[in-house]
C-alpha positions as CSV (number, residue, x, y, z in Angstrom):
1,X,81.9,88.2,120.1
2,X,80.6,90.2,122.9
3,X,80.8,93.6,123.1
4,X,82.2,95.3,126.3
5,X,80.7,98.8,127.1
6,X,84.1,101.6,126.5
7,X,85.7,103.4,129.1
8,X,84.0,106.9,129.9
9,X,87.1,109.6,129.0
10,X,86.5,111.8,131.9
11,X,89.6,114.0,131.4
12,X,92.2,114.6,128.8
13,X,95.0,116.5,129.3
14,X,97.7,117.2,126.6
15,X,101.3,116.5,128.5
16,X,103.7,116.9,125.4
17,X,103.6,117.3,122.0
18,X,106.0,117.1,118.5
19,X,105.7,117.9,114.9
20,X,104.9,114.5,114.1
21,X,102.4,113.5,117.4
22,X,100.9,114.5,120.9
23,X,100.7,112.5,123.7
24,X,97.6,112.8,126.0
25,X,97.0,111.6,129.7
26,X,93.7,110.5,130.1
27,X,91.6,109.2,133.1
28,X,88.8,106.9,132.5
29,X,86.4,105.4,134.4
30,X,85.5,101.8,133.4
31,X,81.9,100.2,133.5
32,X,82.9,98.3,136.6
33,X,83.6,101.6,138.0
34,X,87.3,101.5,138.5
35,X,89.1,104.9,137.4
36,X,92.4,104.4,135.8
37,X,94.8,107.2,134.1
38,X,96.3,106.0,130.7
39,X,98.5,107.8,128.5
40,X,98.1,107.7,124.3
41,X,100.0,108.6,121.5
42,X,97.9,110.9,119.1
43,X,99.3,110.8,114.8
44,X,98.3,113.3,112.5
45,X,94.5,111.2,112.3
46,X,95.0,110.8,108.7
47,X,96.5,107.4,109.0
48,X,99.8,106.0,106.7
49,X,100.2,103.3,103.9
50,X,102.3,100.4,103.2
51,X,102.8,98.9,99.8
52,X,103.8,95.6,98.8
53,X,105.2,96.4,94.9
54,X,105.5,94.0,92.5
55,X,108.3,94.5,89.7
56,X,106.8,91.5,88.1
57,X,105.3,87.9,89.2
58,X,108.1,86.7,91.3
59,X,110.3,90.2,92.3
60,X,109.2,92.3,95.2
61,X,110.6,95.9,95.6
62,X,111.8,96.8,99.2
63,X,113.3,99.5,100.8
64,X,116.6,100.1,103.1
65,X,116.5,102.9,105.0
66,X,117.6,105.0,108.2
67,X,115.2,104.1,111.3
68,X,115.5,106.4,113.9
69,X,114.1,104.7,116.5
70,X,116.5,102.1,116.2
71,X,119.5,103.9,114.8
72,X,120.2,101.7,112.1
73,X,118.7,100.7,108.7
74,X,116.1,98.3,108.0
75,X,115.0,96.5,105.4
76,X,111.2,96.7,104.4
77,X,108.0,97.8,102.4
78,X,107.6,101.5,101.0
79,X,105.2,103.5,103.3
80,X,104.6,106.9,104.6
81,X,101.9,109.0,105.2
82,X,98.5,110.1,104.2
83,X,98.7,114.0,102.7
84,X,95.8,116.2,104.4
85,X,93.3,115.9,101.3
86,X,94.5,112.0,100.2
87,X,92.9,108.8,100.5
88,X,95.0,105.7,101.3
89,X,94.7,104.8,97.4
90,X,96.5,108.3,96.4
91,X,98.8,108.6,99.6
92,X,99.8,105.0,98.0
93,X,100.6,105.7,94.5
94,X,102.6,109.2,95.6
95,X,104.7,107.3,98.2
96,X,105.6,104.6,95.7
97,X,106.6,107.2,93.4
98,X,108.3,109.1,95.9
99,X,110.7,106.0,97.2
100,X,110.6,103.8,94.4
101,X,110.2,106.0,91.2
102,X,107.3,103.7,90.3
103,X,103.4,103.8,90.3
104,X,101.1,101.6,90.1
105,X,97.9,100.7,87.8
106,X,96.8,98.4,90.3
107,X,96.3,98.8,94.2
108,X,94.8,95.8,96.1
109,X,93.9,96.3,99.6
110,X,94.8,93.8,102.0
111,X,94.1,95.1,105.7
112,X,94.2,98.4,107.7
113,X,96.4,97.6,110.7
114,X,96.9,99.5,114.1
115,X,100.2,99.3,116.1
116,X,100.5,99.3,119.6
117,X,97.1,100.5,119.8
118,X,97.0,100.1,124.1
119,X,98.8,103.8,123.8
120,X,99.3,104.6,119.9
121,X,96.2,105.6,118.1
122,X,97.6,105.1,114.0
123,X,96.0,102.9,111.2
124,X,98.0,102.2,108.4
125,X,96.7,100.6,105.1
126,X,98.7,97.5,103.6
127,X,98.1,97.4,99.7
128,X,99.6,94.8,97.5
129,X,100.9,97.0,94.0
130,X,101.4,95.7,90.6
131,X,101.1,96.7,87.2
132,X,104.1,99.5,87.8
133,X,105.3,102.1,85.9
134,X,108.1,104.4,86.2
135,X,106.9,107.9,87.0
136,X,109.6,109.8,90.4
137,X,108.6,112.3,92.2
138,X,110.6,114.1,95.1
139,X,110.5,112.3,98.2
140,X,110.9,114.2,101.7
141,X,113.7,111.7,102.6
142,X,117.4,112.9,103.8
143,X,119.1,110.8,101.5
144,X,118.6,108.6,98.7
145,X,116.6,105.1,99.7
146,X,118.5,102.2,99.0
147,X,116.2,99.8,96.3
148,X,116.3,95.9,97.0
149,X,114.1,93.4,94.3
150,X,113.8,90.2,96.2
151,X,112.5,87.1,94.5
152,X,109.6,85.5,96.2
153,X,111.4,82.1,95.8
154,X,113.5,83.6,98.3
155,X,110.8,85.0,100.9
156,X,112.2,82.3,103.8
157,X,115.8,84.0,103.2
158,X,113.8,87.6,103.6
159,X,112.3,86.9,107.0
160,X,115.9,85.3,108.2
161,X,117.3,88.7,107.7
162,X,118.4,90.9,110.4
163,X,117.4,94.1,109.1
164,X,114.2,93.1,108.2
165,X,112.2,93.1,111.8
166,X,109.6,96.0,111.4
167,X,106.0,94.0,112.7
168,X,104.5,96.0,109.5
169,X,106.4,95.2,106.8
170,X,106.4,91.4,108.1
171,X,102.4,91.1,108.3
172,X,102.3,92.7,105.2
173,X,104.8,89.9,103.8
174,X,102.6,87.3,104.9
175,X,99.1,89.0,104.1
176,X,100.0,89.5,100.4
177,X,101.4,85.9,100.5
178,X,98.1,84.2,101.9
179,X,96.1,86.8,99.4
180,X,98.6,85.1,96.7
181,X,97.8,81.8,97.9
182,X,93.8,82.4,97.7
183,X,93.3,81.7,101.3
184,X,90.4,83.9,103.2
């Protein structure tokens, strides 16, 4: 794969900001010298996790909860963010305990994935969890997550379902079943 030469930043300019991210308008100019202004989303830099848990060989543990950006619920993995301080492994094992009331002995990594990374600039990191143990702590959650074990017999049924849309939780689904399967 060839490499292409990035885009020189020649300004950046910070045109609103939240508690949760900033966004930045940023001219460039490109190696073919054409000067373009972009604008980017900026996280906390510290990244989020997704797990994939594992109540036992054939029962995954999902989440329903409120999603704002849709104004609904949805149906998908635990997740949150990484703690100033945590790596992706600890960040992992406190959200599980925070919106499952389990840990886990085990944390396999199966990929760090970006999200609309033309104007969002987040990595999260997809673990697969097993081994679990029941250990709650507080979770910074309004109210109470609604649990849902799902067989893996039953993972067509899961990607039918009209709650269950968010692009993470579905590459997840299919990364932990292609790691299950042994495939590369």
């Amino acid at each position: 794969m060839a490499h292409k030469q990035i885009p020189e930043i020649l300004t950046r300019q910070t045109v609103a900001r939240s508690r949760l991210l900033r966004i930045e308008a940023i001219d460039l100019r490109f190696s073919n010298g054409v000067e373009r202004q972009f604008e980017r989303m900026q996280g906390s830099g510290r990244g989020a996790v997704m797990m994939v848990p594992f109540m036992d060989d054939d029962t995954l543990m999902l989440v329903r909860e409120y999603a704002a950006g849709l104004h609904n619920y949805q149906l998908g993995f635990p997740k949150g963010l990484i703690d100033a301080g945590e790596t992706p492994e600890q960040a992992a094992n406190r959200e599980l305990k925070e919106e499952i009331g389990f840990g886990a002995r085990e944390l396999i990594p199966l990929k760090s994935v970006t999200m609309a990374p033309q104007f969002f600039a987040a990595t999260m990191h997809i673990f697969i969890a097993r081994d679990l143990y029941p250990e709650q702590l507080p979770g910074d959650e309004p109210e109470p997550l609604e649990l849902v074990p799902w067989s893996l017999k039953k993972v067509d049924a899961l990607l039918d379902q009209d709650d269950f849309t968010e692009a993470r939780s579905i590459a997840a689904l299919l990364m932990m079943l292609r790691e299950r399967n042994g495939h590369d």
